[in-house]
PDBQT receptor file of N, H, CA, C and O in Angstrom, charges set to zero:
ATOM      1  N   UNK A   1     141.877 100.032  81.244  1.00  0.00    +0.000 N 
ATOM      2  CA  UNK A   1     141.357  99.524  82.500  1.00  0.00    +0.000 C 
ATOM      3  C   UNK A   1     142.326  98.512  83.060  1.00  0.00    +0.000 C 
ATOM      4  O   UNK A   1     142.857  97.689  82.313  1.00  0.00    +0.000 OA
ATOM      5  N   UNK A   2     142.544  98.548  84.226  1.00  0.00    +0.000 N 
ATOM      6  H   UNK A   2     142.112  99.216  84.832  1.00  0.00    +0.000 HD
ATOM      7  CA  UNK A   2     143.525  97.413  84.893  1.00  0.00    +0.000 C 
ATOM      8  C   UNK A   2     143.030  96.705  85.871  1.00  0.00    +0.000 C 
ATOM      9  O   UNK A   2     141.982  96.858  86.500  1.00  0.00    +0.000 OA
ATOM     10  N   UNK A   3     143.895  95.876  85.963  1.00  0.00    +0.000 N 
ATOM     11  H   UNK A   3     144.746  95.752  85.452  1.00  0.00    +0.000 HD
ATOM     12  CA  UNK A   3     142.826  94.793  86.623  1.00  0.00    +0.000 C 
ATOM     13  C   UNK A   3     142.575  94.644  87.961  1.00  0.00    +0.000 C 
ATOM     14  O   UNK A   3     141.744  93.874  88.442  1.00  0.00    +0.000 OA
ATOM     15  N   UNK A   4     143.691  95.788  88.883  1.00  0.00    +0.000 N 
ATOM     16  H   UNK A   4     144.366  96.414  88.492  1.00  0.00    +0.000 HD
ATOM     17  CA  UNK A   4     143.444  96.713  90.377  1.00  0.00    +0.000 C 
ATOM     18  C   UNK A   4     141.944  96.861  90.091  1.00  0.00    +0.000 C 
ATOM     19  O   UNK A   4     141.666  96.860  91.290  1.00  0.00    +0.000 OA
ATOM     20  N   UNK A   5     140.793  96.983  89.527  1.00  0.00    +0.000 N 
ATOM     21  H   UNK A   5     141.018  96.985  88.553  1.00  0.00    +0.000 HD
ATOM     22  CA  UNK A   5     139.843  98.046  89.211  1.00  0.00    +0.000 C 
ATOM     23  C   UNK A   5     138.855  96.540  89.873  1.00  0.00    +0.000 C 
ATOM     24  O   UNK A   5     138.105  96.290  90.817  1.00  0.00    +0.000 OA
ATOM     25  N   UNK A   6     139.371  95.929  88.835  1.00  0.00    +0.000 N 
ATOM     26  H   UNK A   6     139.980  96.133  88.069  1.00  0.00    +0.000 HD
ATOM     27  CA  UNK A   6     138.157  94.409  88.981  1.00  0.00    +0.000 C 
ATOM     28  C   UNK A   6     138.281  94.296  90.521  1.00  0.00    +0.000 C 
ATOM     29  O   UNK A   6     137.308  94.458  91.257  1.00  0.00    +0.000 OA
ATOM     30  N   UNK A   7     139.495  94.017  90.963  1.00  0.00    +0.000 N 
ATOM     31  H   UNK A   7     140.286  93.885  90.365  1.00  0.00    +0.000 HD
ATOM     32  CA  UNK A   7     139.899  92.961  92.537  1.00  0.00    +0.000 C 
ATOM     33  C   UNK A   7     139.192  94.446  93.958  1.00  0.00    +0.000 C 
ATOM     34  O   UNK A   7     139.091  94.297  95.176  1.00  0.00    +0.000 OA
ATOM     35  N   UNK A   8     138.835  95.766  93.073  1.00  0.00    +0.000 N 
ATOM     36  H   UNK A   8     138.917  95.887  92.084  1.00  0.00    +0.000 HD
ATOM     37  CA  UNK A   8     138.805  96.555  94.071  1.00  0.00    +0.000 C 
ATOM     38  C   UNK A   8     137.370  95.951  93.811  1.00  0.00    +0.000 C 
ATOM     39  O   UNK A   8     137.046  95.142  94.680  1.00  0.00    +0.000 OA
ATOM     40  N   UNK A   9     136.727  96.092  93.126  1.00  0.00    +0.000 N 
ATOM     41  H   UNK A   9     136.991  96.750  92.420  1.00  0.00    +0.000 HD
ATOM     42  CA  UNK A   9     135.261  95.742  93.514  1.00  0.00    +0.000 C 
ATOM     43  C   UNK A   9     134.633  94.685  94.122  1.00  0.00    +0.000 C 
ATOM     44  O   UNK A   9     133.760  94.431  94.952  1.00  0.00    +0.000 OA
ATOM     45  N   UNK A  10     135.624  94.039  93.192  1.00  0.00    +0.000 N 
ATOM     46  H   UNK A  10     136.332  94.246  92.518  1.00  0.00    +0.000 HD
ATOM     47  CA  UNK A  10     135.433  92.014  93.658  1.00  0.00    +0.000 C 
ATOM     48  C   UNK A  10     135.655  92.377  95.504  1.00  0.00    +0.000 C 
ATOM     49  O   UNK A  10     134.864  91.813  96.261  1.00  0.00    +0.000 OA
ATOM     50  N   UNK A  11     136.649  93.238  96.069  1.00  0.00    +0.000 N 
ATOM     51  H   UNK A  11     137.291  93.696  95.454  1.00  0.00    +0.000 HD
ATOM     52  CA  UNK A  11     136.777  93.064  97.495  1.00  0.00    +0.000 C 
ATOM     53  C   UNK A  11     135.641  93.637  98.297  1.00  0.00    +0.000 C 
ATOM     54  O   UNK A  11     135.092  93.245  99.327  1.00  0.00    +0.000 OA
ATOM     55  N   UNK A  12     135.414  94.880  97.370  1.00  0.00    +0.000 N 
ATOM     56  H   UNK A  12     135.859  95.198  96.534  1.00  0.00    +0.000 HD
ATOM     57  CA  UNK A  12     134.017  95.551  98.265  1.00  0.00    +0.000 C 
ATOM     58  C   UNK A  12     132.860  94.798  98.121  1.00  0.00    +0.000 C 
ATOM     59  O   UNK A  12     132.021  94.812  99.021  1.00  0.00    +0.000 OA
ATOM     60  N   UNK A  13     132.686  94.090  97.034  1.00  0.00    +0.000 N 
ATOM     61  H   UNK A  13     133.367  94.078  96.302  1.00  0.00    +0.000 HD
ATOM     62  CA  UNK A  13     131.720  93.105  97.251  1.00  0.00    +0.000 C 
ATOM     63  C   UNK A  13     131.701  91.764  98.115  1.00  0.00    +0.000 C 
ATOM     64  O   UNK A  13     130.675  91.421  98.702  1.00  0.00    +0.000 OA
ATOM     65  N   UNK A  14     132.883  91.020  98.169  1.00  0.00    +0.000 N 
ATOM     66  H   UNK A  14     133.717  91.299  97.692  1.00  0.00    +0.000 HD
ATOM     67  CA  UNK A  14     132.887  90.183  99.635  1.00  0.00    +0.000 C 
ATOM     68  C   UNK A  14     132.267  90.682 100.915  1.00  0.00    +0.000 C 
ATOM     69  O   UNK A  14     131.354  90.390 101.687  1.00  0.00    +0.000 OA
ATOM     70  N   UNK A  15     133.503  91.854 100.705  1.00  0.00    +0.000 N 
ATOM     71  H   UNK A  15     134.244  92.092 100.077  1.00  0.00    +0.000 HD
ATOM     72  CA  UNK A  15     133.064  92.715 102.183  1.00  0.00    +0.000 C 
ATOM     73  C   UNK A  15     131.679  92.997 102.792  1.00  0.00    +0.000 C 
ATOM     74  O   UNK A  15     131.264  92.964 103.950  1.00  0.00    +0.000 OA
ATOM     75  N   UNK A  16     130.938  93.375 101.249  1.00  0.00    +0.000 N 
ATOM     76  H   UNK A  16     131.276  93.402 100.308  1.00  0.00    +0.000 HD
ATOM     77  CA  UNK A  16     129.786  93.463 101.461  1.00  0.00    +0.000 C 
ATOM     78  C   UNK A  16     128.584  92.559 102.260  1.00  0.00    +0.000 C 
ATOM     79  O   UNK A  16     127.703  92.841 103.071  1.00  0.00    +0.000 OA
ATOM     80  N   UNK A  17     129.056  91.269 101.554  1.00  0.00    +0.000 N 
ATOM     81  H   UNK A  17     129.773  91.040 100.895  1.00  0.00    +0.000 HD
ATOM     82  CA  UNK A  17     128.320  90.533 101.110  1.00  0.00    +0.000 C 
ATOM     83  C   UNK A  17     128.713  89.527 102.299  1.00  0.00    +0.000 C 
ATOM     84  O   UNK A  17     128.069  88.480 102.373  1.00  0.00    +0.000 OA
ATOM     85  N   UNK A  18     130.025  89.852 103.504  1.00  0.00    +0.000 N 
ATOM     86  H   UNK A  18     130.548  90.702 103.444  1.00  0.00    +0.000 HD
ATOM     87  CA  UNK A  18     129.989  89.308 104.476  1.00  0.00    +0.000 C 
ATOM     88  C   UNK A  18     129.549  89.974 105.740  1.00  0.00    +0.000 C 
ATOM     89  O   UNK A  18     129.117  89.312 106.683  1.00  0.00    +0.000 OA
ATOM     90  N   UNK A  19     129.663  91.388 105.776  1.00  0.00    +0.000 N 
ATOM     91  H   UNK A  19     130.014  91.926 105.010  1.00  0.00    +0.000 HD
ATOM     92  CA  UNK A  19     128.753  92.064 107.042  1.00  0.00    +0.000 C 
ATOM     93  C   UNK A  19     127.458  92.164 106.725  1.00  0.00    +0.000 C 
ATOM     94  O   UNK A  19     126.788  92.770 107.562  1.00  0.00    +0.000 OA
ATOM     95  N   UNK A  20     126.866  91.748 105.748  1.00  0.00    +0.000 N 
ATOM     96  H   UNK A  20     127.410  91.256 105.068  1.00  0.00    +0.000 HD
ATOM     97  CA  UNK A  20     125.335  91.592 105.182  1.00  0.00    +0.000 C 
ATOM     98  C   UNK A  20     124.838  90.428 106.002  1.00  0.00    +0.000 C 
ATOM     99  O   UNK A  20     123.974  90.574 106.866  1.00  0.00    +0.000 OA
ATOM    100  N   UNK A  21     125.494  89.071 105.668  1.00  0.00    +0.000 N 
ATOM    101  H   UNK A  21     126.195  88.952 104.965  1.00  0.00    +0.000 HD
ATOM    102  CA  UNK A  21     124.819  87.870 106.506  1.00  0.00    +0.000 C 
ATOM    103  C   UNK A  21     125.210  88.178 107.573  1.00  0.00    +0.000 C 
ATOM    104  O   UNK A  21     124.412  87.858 108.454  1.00  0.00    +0.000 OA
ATOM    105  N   UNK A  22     126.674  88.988 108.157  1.00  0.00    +0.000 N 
ATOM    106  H   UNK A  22     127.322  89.248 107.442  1.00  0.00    +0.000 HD
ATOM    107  CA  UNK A  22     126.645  88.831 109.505  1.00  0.00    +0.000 C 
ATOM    108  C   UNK A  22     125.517  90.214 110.828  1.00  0.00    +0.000 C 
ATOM    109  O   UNK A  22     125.348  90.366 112.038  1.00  0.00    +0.000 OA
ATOM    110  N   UNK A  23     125.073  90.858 109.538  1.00  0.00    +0.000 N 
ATOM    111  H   UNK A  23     125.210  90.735 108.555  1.00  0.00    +0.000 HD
ATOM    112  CA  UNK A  23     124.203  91.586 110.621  1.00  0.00    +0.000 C 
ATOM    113  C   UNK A  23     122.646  90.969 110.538  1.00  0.00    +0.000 C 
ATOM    114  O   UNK A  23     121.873  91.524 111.320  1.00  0.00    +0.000 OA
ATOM    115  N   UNK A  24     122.192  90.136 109.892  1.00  0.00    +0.000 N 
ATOM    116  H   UNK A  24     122.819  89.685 109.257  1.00  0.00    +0.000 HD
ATOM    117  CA  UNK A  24     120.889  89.691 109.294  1.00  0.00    +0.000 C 
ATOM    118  C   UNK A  24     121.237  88.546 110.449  1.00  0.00    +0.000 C 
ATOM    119  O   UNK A  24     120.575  88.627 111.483  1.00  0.00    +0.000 OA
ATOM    120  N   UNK A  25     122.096  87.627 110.364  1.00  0.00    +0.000 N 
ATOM    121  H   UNK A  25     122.634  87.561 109.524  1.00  0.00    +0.000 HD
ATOM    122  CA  UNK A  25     122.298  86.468 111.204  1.00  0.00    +0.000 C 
ATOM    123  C   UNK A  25     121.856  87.161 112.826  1.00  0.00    +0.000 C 
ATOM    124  O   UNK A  25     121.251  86.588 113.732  1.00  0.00    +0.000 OA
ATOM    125  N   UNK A  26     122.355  88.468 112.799  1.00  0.00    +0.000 N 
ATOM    126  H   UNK A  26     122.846  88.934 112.063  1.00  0.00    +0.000 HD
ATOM    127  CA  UNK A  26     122.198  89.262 114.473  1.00  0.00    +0.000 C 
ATOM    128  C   UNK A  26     120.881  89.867 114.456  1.00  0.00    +0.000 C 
ATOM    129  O   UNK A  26     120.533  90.474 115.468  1.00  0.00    +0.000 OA
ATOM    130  N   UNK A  27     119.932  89.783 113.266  1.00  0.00    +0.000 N 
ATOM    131  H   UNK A  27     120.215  89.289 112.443  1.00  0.00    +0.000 HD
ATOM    132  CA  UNK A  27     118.928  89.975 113.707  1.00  0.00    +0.000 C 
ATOM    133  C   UNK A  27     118.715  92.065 113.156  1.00  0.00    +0.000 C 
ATOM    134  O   UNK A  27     117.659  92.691 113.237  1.00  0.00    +0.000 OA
ATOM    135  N   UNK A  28     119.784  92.507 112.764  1.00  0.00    +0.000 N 
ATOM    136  H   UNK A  28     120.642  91.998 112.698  1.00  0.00    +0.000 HD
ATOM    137  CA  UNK A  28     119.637  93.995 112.064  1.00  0.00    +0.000 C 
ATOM    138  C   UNK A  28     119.705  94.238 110.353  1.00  0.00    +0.000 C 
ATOM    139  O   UNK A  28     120.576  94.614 109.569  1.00  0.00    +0.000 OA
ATOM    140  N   UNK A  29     118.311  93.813 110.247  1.00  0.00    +0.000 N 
ATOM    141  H   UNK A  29     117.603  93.507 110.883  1.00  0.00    +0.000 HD
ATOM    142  CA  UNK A  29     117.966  93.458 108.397  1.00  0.00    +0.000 C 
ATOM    143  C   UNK A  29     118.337  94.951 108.387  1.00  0.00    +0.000 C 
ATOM    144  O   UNK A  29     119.424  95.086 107.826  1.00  0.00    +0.000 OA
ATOM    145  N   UNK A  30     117.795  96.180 108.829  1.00  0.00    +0.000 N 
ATOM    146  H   UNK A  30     116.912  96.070 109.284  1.00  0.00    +0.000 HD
ATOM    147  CA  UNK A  30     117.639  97.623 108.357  1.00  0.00    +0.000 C 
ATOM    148  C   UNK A  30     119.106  97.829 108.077  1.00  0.00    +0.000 C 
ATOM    149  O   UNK A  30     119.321  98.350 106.982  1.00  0.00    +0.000 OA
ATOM    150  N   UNK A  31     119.997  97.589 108.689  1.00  0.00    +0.000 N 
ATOM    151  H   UNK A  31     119.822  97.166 109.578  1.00  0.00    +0.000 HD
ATOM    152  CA  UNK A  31     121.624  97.505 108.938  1.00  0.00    +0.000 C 
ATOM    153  C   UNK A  31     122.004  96.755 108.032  1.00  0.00    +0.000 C 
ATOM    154  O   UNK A  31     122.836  97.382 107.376  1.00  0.00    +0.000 OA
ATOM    155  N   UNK A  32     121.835  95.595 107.560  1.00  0.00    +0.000 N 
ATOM    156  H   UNK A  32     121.159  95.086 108.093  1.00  0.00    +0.000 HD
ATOM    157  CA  UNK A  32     122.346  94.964 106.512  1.00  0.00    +0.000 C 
ATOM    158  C   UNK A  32     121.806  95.527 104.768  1.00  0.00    +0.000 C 
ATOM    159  O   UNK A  32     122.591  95.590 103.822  1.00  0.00    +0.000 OA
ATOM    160  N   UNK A  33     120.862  95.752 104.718  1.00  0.00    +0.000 N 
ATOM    161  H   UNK A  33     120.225  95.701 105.487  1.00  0.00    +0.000 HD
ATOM    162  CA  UNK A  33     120.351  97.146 104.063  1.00  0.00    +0.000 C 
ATOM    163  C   UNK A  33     120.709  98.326 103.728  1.00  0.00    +0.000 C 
ATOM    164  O   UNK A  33     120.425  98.832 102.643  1.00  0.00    +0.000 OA
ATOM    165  N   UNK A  34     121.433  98.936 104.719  1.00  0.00    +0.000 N 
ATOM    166  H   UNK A  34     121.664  98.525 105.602  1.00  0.00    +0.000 HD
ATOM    167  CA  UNK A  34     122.045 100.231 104.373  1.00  0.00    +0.000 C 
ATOM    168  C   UNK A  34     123.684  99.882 103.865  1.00  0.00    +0.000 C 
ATOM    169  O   UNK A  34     124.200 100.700 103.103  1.00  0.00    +0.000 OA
ATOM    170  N   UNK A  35     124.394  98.810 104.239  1.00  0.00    +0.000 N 
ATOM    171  H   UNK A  35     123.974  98.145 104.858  1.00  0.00    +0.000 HD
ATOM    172  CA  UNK A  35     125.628  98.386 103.948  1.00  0.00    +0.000 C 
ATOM    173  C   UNK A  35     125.383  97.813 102.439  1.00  0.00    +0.000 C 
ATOM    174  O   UNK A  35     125.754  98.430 101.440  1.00  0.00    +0.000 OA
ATOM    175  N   UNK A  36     124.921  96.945 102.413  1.00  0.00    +0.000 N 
ATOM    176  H   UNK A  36     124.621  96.444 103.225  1.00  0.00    +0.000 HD
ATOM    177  CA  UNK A  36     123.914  96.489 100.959  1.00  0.00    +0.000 C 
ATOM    178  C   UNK A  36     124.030  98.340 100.061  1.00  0.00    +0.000 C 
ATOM    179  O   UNK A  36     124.855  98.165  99.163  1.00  0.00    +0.000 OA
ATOM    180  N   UNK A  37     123.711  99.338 100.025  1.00  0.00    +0.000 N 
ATOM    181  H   UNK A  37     123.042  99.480 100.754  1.00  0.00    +0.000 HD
ATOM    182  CA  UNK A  37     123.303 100.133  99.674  1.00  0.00    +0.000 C 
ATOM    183  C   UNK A  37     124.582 100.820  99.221  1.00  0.00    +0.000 C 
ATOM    184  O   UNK A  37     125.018 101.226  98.144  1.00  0.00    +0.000 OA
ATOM    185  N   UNK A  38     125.011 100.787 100.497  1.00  0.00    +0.000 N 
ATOM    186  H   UNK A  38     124.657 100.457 101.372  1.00  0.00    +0.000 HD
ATOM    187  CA  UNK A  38     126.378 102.125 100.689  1.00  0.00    +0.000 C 
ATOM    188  C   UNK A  38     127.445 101.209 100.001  1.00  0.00    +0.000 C 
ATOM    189  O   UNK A  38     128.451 101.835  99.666  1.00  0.00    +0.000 OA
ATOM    190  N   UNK A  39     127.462  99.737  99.684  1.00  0.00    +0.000 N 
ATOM    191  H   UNK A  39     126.645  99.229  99.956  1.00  0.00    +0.000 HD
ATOM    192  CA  UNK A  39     128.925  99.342  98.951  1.00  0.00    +0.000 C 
ATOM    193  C   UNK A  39     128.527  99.559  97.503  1.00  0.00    +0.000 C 
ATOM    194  O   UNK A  39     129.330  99.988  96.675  1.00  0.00    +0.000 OA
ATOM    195  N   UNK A  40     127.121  99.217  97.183  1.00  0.00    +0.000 N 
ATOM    196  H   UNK A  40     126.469  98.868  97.856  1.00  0.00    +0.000 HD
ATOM    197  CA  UNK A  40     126.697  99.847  95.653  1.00  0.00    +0.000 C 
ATOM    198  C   UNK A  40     127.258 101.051  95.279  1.00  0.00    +0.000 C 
ATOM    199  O   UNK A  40     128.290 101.220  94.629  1.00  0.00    +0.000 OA
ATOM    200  N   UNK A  41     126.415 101.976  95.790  1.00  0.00    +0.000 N 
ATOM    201  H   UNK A  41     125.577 101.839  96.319  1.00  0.00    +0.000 HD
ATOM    202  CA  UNK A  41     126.547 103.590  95.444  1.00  0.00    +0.000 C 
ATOM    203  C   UNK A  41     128.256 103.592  95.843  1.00  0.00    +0.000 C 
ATOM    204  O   UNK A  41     128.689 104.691  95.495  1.00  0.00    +0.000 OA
ATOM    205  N   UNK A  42     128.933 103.077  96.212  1.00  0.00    +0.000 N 
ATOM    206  H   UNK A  42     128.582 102.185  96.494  1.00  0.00    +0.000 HD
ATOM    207  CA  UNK A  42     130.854 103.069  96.128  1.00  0.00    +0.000 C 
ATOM    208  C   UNK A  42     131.345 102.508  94.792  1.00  0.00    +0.000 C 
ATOM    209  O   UNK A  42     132.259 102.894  94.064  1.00  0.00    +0.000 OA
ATOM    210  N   UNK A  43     130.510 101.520  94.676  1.00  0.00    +0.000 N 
ATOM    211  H   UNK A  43     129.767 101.207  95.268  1.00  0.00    +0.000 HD
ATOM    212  CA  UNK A  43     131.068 100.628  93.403  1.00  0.00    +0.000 C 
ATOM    213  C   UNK A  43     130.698 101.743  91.931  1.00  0.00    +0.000 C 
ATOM    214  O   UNK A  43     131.461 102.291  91.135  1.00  0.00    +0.000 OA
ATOM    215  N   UNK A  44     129.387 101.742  92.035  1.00  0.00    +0.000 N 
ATOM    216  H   UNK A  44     128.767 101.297  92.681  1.00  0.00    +0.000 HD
ATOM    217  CA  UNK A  44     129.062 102.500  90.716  1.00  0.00    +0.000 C 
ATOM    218  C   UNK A  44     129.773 104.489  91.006  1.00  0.00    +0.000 C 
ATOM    219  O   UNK A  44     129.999 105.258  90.072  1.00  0.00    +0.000 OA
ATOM    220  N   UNK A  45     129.896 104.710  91.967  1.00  0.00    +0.000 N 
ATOM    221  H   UNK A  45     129.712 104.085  92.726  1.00  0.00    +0.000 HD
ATOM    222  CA  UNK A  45     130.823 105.816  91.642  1.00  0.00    +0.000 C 
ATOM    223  C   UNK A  45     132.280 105.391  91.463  1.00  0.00    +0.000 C 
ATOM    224  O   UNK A  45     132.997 106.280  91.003  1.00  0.00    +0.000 OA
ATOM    225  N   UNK A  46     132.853 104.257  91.719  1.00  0.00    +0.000 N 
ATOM    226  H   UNK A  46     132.270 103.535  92.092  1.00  0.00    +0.000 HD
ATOM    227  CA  UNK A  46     134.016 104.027  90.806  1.00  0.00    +0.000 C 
ATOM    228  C   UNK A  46     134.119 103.934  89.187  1.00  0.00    +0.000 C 
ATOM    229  O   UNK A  46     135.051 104.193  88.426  1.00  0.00    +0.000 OA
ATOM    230  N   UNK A  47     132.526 103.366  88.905  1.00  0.00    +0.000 N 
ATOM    231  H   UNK A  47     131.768 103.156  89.523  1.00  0.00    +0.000 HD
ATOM    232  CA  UNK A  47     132.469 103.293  87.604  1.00  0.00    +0.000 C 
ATOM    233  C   UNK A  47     132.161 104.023  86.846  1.00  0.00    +0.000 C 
ATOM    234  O   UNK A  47     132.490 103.987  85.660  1.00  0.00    +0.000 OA
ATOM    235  N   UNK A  48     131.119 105.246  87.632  1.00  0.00    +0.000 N 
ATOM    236  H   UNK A  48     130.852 105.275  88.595  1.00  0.00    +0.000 HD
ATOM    237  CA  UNK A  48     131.030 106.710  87.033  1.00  0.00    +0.000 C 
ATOM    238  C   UNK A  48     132.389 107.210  86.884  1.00  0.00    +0.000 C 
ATOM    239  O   UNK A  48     132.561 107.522  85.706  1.00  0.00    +0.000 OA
ATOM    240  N   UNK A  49     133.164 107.362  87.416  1.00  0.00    +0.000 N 
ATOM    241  H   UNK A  49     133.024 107.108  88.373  1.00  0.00    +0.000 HD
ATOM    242  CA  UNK A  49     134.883 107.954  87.206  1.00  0.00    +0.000 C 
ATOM    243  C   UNK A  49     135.269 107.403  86.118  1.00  0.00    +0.000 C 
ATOM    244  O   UNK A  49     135.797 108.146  85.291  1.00  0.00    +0.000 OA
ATOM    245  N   UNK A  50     135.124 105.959  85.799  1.00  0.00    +0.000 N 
ATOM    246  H   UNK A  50     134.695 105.356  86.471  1.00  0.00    +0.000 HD
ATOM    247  CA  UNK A  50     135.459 105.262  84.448  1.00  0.00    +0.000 C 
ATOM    248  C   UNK A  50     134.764 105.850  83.320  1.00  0.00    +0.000 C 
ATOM    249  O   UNK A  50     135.340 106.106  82.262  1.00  0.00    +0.000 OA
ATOM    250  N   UNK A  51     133.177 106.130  83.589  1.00  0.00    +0.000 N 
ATOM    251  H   UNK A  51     132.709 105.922  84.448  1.00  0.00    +0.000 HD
ATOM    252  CA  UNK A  51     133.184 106.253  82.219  1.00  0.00    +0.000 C 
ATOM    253  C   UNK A  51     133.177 107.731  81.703  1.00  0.00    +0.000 C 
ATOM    254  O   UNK A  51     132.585 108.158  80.712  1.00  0.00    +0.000 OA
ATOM    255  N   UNK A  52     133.962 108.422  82.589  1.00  0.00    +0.000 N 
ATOM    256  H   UNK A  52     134.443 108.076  83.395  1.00  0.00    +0.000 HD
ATOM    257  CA  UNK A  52     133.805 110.081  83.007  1.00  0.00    +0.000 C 
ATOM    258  C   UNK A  52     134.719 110.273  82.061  1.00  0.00    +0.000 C 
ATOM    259  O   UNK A  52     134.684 111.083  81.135  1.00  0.00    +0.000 OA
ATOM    260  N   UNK A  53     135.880 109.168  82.445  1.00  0.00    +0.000 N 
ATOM    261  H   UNK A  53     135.908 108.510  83.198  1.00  0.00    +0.000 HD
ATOM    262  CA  UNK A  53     137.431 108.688  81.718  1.00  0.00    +0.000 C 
ATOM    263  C   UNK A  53     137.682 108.406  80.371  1.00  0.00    +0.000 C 
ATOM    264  O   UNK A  53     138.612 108.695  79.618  1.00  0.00    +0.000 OA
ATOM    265  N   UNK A  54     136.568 107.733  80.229  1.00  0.00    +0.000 N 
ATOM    266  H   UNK A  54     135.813 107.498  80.840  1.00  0.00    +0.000 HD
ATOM    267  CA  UNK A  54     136.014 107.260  78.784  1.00  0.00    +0.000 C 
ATOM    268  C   UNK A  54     135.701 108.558  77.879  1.00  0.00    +0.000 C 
ATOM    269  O   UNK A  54     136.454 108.927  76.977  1.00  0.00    +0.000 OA
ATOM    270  N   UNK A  55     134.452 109.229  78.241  1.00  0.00    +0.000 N 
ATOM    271  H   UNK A  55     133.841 108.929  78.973  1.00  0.00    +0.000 HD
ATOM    272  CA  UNK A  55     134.255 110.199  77.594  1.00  0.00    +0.000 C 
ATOM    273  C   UNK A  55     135.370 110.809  77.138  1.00  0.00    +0.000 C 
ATOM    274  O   UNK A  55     135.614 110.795  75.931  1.00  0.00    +0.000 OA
ATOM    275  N   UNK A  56     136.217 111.439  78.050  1.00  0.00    +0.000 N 
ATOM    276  H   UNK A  56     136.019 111.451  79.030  1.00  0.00    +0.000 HD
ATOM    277  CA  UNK A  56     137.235 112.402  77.957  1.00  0.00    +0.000 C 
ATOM    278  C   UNK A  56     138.285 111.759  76.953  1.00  0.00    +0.000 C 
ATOM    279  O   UNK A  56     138.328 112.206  75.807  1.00  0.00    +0.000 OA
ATOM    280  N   UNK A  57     138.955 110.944  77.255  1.00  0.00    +0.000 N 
ATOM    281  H   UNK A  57     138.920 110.581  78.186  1.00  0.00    +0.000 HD
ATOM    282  CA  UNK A  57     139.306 109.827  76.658  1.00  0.00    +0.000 C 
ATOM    283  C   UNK A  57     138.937 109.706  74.892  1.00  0.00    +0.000 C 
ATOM    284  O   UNK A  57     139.815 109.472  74.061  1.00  0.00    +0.000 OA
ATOM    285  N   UNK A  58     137.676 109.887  74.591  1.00  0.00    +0.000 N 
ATOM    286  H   UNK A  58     136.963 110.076  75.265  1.00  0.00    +0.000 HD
ATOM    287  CA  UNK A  58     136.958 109.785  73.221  1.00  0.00    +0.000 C 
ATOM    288  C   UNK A  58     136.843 111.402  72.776  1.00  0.00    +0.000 C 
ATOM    289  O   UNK A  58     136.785 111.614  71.565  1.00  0.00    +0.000 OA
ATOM    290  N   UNK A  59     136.807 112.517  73.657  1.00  0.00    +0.000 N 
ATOM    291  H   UNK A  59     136.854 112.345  74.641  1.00  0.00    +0.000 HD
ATOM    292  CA  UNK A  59     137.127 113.762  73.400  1.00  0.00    +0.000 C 
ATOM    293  C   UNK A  59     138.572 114.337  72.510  1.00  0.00    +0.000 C 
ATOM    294  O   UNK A  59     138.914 114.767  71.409  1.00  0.00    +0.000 OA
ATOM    295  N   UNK A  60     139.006 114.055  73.618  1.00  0.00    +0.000 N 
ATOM    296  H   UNK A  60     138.728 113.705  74.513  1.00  0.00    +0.000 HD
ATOM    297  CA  UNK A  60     140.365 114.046  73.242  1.00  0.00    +0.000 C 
ATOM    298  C   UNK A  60     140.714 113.088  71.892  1.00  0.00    +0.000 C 
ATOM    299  O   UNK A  60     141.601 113.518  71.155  1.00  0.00    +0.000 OA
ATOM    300  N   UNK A  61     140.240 112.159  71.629  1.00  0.00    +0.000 N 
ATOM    301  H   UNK A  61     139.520 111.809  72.227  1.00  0.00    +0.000 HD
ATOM    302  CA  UNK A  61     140.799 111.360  70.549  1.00  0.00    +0.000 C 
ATOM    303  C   UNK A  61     140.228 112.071  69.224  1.00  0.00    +0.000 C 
ATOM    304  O   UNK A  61     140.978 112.458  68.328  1.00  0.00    +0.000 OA
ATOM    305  N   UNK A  62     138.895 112.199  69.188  1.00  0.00    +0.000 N 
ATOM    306  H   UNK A  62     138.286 111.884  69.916  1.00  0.00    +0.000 HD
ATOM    307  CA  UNK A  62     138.110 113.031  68.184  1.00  0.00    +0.000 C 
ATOM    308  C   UNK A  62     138.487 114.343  67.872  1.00  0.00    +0.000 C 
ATOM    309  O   UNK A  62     138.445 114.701  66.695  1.00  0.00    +0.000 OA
ATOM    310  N   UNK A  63     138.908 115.241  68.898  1.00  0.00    +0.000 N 
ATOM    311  H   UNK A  63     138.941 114.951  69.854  1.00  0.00    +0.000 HD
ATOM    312  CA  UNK A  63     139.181 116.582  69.106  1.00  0.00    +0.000 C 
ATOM    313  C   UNK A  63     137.484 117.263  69.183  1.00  0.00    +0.000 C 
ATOM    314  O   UNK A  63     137.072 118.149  68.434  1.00  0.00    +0.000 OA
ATOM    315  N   UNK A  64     137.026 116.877  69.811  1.00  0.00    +0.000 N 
ATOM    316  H   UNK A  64     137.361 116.157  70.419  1.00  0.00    +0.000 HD
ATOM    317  CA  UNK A  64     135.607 117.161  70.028  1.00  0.00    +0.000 C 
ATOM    318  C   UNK A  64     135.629 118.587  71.055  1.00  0.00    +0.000 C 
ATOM    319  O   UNK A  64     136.425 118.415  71.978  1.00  0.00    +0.000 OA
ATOM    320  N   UNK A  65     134.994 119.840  71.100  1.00  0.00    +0.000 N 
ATOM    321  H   UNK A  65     134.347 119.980  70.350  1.00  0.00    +0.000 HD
ATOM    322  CA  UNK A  65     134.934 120.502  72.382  1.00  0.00    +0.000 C 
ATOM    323  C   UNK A  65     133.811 120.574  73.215  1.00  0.00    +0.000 C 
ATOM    324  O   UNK A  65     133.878 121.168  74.291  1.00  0.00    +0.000 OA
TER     325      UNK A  65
């Protein structure tokens, strides 16, 4: 794992976590909600790929088929 991996999330989560107050501050909770939503389901499919990586990763080491 490298540490590109951490700073990509760490950024989508700022990101997140700054058009969140700035659409709630404007008054569009439903909108800050779906952004809330859609940077999750980004983050954890980066981490599904990781542990997709992993598996394979532990396949290959075992010689498992």
């Amino acid at each position: 794992m490298s540490i590109d991996l951490v700073f990509k999330i760490a950024a989508i989560g700022i990101l997140v976590a700054v058009l969140n107050q700035v659409l709630v501050h404007s008054g569009r909770e439903d909108m800050a909600t779906m952004v809330s939503i859609t940077g999750l389901i980004i983050v954890l499919l980066m981490v599904v790929n990781l542990v997709s990586d992993l598996f394979a990763s532990v396949k290959n080491i075992f010689g498992l088929y």
